[in-house]
C-alpha positions in Angstrom: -118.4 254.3 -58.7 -118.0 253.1 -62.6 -114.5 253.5 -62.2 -114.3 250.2 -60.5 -115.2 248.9 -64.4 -113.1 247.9 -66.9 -113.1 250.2 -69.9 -110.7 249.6 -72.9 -108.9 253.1 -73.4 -106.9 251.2 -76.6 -103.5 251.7 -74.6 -100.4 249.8 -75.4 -101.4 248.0 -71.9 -105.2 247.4 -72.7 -104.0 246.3 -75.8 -101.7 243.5 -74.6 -102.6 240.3 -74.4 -103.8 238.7 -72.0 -102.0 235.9 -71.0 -98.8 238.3 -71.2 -100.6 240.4 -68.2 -101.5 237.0 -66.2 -98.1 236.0 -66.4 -96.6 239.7 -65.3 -99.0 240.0 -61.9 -97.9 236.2 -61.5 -94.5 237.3 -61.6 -94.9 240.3 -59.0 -97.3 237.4 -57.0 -94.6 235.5 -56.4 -91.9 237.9 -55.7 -94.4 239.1 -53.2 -94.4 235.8 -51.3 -91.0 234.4 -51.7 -88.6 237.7 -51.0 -89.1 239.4 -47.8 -86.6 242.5 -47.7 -88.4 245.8 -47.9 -85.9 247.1 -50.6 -87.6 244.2 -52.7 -91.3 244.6 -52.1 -90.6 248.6 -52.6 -89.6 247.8 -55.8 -92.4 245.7 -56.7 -94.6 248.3 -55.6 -92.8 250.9 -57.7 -93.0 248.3 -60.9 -96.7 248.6 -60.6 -96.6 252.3 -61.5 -95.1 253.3 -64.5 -97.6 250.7 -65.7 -100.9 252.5 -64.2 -99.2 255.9 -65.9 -99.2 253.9 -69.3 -102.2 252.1 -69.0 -104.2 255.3 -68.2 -105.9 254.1 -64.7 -104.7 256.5 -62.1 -108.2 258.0 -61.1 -109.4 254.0 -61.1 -106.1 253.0 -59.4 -106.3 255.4 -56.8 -109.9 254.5 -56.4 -109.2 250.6 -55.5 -106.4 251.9 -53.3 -107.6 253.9 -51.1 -109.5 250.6 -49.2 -105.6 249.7 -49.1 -104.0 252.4 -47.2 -106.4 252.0 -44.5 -106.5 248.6 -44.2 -102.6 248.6 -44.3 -102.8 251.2 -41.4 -105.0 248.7 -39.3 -102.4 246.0 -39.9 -99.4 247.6 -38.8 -101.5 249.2 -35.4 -102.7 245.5 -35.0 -99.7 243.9 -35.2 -97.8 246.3 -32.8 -100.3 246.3 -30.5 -100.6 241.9 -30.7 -97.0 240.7 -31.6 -94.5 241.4 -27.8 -91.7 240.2 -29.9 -88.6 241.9 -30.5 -85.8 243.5 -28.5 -86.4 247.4 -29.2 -89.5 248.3 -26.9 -90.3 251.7 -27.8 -93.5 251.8 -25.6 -94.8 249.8 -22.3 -98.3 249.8 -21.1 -99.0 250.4 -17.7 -101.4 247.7 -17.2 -101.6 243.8 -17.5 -103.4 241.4 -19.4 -104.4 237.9 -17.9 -102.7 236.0 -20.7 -100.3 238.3 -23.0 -98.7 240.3 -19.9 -97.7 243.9 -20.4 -98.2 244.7 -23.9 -95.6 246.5 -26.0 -94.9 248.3 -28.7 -91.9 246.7 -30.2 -89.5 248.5 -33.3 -89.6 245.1 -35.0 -92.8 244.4 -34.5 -93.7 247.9 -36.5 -91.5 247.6 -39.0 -92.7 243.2 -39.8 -95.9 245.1 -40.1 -94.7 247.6 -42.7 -93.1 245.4 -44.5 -96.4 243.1 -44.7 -98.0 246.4 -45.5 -95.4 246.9 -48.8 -96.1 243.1 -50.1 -100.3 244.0 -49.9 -100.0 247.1 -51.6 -97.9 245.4 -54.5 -100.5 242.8 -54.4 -103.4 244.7 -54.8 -101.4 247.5 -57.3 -100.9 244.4 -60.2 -104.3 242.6 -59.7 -105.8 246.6 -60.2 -103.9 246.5 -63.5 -105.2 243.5 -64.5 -108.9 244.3 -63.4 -108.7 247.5 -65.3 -107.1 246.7 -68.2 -108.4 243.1 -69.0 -112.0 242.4 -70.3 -113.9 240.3 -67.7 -114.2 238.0 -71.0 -111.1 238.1 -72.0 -109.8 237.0 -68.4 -112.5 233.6 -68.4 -111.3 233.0 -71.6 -107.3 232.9 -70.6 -108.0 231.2 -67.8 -110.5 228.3 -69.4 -107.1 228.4 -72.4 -105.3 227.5 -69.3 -107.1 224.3 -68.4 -108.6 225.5 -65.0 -112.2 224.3 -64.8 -114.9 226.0 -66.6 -117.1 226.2 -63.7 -114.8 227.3 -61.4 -113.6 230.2 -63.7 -117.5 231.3 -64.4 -118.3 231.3 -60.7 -115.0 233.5 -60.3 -116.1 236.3 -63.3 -119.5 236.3 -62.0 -118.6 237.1 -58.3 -115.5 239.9 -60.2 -118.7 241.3 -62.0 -120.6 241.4 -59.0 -118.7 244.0 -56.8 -119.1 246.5 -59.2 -122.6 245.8 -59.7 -123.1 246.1 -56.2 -121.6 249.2 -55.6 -123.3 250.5 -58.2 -126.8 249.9 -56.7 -125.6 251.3 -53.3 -124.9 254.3 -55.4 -128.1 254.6 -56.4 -130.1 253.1 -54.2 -128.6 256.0 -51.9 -129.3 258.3 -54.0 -133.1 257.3 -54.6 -133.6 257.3 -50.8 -131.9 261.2 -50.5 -134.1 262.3 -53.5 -136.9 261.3 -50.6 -135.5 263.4 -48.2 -133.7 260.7 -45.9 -131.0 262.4 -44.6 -128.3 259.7 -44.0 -125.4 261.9 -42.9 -127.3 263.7 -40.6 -127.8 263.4 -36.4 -126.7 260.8 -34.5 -124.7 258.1 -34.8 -127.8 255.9 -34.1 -129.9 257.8 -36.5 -127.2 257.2 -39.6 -127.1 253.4 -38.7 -130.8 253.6 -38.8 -130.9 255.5 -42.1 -128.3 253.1 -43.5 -130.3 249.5 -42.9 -133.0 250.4 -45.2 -129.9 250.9 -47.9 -128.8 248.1 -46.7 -132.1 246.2 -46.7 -132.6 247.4 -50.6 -129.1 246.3 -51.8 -130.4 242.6 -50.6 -133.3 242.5 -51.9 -131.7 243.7 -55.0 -129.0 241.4 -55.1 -130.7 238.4 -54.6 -133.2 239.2 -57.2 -130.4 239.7 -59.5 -128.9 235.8 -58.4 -131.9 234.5 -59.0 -132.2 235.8 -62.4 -128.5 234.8 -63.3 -129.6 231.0 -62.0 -132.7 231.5 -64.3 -130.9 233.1 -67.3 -127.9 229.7 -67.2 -130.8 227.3 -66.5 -132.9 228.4 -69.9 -129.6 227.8 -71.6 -129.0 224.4 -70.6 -125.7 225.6 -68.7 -123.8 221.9 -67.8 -125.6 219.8 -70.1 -122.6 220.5 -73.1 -119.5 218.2 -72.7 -117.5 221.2 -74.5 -118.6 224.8 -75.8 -116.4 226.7 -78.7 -115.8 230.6 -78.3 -116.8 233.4 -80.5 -113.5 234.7 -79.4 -109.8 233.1 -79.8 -107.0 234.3 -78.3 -103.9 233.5 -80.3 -100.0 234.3 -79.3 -97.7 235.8 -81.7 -94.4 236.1 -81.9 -94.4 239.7 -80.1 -96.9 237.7 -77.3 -94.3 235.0 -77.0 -91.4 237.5 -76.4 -93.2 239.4 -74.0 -94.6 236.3 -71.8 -91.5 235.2 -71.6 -89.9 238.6 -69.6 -93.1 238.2 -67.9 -92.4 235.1 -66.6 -88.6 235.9 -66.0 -89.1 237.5 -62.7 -90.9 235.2 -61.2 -88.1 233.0 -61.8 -85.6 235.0 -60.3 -87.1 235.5 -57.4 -87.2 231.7 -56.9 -83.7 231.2 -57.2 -82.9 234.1 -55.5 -85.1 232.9 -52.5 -83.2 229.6 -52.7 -80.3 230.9 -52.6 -81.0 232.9 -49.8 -80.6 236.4 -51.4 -83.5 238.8 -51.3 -84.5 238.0 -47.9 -84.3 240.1 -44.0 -84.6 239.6 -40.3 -87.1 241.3 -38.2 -86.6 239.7 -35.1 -85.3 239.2 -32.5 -83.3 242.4 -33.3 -84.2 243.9 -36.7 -81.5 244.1 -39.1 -80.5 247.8 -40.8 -81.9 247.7 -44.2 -79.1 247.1 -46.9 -78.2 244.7 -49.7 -74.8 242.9 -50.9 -73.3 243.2 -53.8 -74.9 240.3 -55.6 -77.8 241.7 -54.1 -77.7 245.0 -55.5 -76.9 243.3 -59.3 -80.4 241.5 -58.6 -81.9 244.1 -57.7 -81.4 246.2 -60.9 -82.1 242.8 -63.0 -85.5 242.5 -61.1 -86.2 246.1 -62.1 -85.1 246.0 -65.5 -87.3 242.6 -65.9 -90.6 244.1 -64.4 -89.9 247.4 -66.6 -89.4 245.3 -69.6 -93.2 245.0 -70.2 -93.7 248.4 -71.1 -91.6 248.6 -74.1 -92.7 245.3 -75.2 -96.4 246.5 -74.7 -95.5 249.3 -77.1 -93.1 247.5 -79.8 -96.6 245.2 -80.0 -98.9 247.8 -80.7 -96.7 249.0 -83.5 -96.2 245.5 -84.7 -100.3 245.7 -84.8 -100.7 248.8 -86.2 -98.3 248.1 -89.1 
């Protein structure tokens, strides 16, 4: 379950800076929010990939994604089972509910919910790159740089460190309890559940044990009593950073005058629409990509810049 960790494989992408990768995932965050036609959000998806490739993080990536697929799964059955809107019934239930009616199973319904299911997975794809290719240390210290409040970026790295942690002690706290000849996958369904509290029980214990040393560890430290702290660690832009946060910020733009302008955006219901672009649409389209793309030979013109 270590590959949940960060681990600096001294890739063009580990090696960019930081703020560069903030402002790229911003970029795809946004695009995610304000455009809403599924040839869009596929792309955004797509953009996250050839990243992952050159980053070296598939076996991680694949790792936080799997949580995705079936979550994304759940939403569009959920959502086609709740929403009744939309002209295309594709299935009726036989039966009445006291407040909803007949339920049905609607085309638009299915396809709002894949489309919700494209903009999660491009989501979670760019914050995986940024999880596994930025030091937890390096990501306080961009955001402190940043001017968000010191406190408030600590409490977020400590809960980012903690999820790991605490996968890692369900690891092993499984593993203790098999080496004792608990068999956990084994019987009944109520005999698992049962074999699973004391795991369960453990991990809390555990956890709050490590909280309370954290609390003890700031408070012999002073933590709070400082009106300002300095960093052992600076992180400086140069010209190549400056370049590259630019593109990264470039999308992000785009996308908010394309969602003014009304481009970039589809219709689900009542009837949904077939899915196709205009012209214009089509030209930003190929800019988006070729803006998203752009970080990847700007993380590697940087590492040559630092090499030489």
């Amino acid at each position: 379950m270590r590959s949940f960790r960060y681990r600096n494989k001294g890739t063009p992408i580990h090696r960019l800076n930081p703020f560069c990768k903030l402002a790229w995932v911003g970029s795809i965050l946004v695009l995610a929010l304000v455009l809403n036609n599924p040839l869009f959000l596929l792309l955004l998806f797509l953009a996250t990939l050839p990243v992952v490739r050159a980053a070296g993080v598939w076996r991680e990536w694949l790792a936080s994604m799997k949580f995705t697929v079936y979550l994304c799964a759940a939403i569009i059955l959920i959502n086609a089972l709740v929403s009744s809107y939309g002209t295309t019934v594709l299935f009726s239930f036989p039966f009445r509910l006291p407040v909803v009616g007949t339920p049905v199973i609607t085309l638009e319904a299915l396809f709002f919910g894949g489309a919700m299911c494209l903009r999660l997975l491009a989501i979670i794809s760019a914050f995986a790159i940024l999880t596994f290719t930025v030091h937890p240390d390096d990501m306080m210290l961009a955001m402190i740089k940043i001017r968000l409040p010191y406190k408030s970026v600590l409490l977020t790295s400590l809960s980012t460190r903690f999820i790991p942690t605490l996968i890692d002690d369900a690891q092993r706290i499984t593993d203790v309890q098999r080496s004792r000849g608990l068999e956990l996958d084994k019987g009944r369904l109520t005999r698992r559940i049962r074999g699973r509290a004391s795991i369960v029980t453990a991990l809390l214990s555990n956890s709050l044990d490590r909280a309370v040393q954290v609390a003890e560890a700031m408070e012999s430290r002073a933590f709070g009593t400082g009106r300002g702290r300095t960093f052992y660690k600076d992180i400086r832009l140069t010209l190549t950073d400056t370049v590259t946060l630019v593109f990264a910020f470039l999308p992000a733009a785009l996308g908010i005058f394309m969602s003014v302008s009304g481009y970039g955006q589809y219709q689900y219901y009542p009837t949904v629409q077939r899915v196709s672009l205009s012209g214009p649409e089509w030209s930003l389209l190929g800019l988006m990509a070729a803006l998203l793309f752009a970080i990847l030979p700007l993380a590697y013109i940087k590492r040559r810049v630092d090499l030489d």
